[in-house]
VEXDREN-2710 file (C-alpha; in Angstrom, 1 decimal):
% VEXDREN-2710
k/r/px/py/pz
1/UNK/65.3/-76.9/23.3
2/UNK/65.8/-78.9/26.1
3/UNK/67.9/-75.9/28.2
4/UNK/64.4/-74.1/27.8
5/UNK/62.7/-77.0/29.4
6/UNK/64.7/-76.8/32.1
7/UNK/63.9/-73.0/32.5
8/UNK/60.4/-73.4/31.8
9/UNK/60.4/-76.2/34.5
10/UNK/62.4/-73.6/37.3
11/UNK/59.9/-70.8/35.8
12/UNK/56.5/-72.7/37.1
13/UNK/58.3/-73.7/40.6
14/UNK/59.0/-70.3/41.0
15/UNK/55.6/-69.4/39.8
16/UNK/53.5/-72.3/42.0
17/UNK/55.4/-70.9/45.3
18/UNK/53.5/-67.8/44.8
19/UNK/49.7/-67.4/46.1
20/UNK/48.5/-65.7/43.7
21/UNK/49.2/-67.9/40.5
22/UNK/46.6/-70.7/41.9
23/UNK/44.0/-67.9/40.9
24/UNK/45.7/-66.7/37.5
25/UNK/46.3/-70.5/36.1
26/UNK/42.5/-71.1/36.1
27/UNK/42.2/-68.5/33.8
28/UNK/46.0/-68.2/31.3
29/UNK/44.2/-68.9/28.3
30/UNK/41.0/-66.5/29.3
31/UNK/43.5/-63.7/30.1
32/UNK/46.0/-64.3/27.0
33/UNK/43.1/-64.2/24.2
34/UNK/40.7/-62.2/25.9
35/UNK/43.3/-59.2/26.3
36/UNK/43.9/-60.0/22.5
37/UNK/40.5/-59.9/21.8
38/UNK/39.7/-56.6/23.5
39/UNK/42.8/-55.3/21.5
40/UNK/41.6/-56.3/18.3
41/UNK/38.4/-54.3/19.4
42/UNK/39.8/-51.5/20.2
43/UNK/41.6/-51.0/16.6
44/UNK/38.7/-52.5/14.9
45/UNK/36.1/-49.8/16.5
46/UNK/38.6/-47.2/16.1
47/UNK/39.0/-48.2/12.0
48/UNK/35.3/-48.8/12.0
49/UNK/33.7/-46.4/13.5
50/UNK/33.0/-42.4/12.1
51/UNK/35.2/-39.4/13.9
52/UNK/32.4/-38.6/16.1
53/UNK/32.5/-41.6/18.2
54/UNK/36.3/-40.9/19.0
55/UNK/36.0/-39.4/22.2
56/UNK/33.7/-41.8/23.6
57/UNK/36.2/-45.1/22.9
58/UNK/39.2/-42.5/23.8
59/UNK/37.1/-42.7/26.9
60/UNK/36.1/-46.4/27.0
61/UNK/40.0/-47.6/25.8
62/UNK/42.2/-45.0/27.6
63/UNK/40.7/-42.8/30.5
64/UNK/39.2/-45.9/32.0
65/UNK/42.3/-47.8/31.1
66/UNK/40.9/-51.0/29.4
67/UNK/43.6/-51.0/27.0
68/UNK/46.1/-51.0/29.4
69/UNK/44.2/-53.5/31.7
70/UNK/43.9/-55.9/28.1
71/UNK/48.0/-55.1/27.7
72/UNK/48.5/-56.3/31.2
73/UNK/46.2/-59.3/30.5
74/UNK/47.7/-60.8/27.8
75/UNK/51.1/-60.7/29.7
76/UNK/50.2/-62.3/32.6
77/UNK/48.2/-64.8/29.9
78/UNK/51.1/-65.6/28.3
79/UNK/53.3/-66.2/30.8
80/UNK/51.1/-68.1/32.9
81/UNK/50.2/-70.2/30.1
82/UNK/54.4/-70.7/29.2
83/UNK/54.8/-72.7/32.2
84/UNK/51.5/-74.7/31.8
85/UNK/49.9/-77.4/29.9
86/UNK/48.7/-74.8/27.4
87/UNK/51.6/-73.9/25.7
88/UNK/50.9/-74.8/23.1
89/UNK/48.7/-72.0/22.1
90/UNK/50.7/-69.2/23.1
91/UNK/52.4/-69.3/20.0
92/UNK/48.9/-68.1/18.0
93/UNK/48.5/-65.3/20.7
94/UNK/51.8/-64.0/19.9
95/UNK/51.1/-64.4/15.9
96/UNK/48.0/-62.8/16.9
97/UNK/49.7/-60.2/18.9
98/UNK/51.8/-59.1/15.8
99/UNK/48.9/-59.3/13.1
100/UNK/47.7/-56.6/15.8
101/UNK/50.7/-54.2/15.7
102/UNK/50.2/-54.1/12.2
103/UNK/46.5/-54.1/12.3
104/UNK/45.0/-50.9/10.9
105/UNK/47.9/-51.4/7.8
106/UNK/48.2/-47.6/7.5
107/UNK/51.1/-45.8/9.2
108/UNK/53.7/-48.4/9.4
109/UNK/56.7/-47.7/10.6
110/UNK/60.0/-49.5/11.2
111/UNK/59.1/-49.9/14.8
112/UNK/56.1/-51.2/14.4
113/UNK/57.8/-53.8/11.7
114/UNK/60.7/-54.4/14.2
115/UNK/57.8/-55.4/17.0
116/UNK/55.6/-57.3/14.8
117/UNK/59.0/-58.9/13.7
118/UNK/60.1/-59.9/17.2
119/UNK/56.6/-61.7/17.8
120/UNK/56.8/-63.6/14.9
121/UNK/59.8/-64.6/15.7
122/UNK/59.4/-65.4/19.4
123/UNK/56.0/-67.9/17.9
124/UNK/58.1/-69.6/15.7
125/UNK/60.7/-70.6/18.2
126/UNK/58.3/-71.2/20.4
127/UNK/56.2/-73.3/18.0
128/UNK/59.1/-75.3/17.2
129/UNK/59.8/-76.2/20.9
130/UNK/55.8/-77.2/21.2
131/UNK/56.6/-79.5/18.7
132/UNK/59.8/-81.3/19.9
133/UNK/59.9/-83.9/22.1
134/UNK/61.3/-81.6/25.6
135/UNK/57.8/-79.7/25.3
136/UNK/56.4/-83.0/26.7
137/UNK/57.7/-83.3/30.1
END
């Protein structure tokens, strides 16, 4: 744990030198449950809603590329967010990440139980280092 403190710590010096993350770090935990949230949507109204209304969120989620943009969003949430006070929550958005690769609970493949796997597995670590005593410096 404490070698990952040490890349965590050389992570956000890397990060800080760039412009751009003064911008993003207002916002990690915005951007790492918001692009979760519009993710969840996106299965939920496809699940949810009758055959009728598919081309419409086919055009909401992928023509205007909002699931893409809420892909990208979560990334950039989570990393920011890694190298910041708040990491302590990114383990839930990766839980939460996996609980949506599984979502719908019909087709499920060994891919998609190899991803969800992965995220599970990447929270748990990540948990555990949240709650040792190197997660505090």
């Amino acid at each position: 744990m404490q070698q990952f403190s040490i890349v965590l710590l050389e992570l956000r010096k890397w990060f800080e030198s760039l412009r751009w993350f003064g911008f993003i770090r207002r916002f990690e935990l915005q951007l790492l449950f918001g692009g979760l949230g519009v993710l969840f949507l996106e299965e939920l109204l496809f699940a949810v809603l009758p055959y009728q209304s598919f081309y419409f969120l086919s055009t909401i989620f992928h023509t205007i590329p909002l699931s893409t943009l809420a892909s990208y969003a979560f990334l950039i949430g989570a990393w920011s967010s890694l190298v910041s006070g708040n990491v302590k929550y990114v383990p839930y958005g990766l839980w939460f990440k996996a609980f949506l690769i599984l979502f719908p609970f019909v087709g499920i493949s060994l891919g998609t139980l190899i991803s969800a796997a992965v995220y599970v597995f990447l929270g748990y670590i990540l948990f555990k280092f949240t709650v040792s005593p190197y997660s505090a410096k």
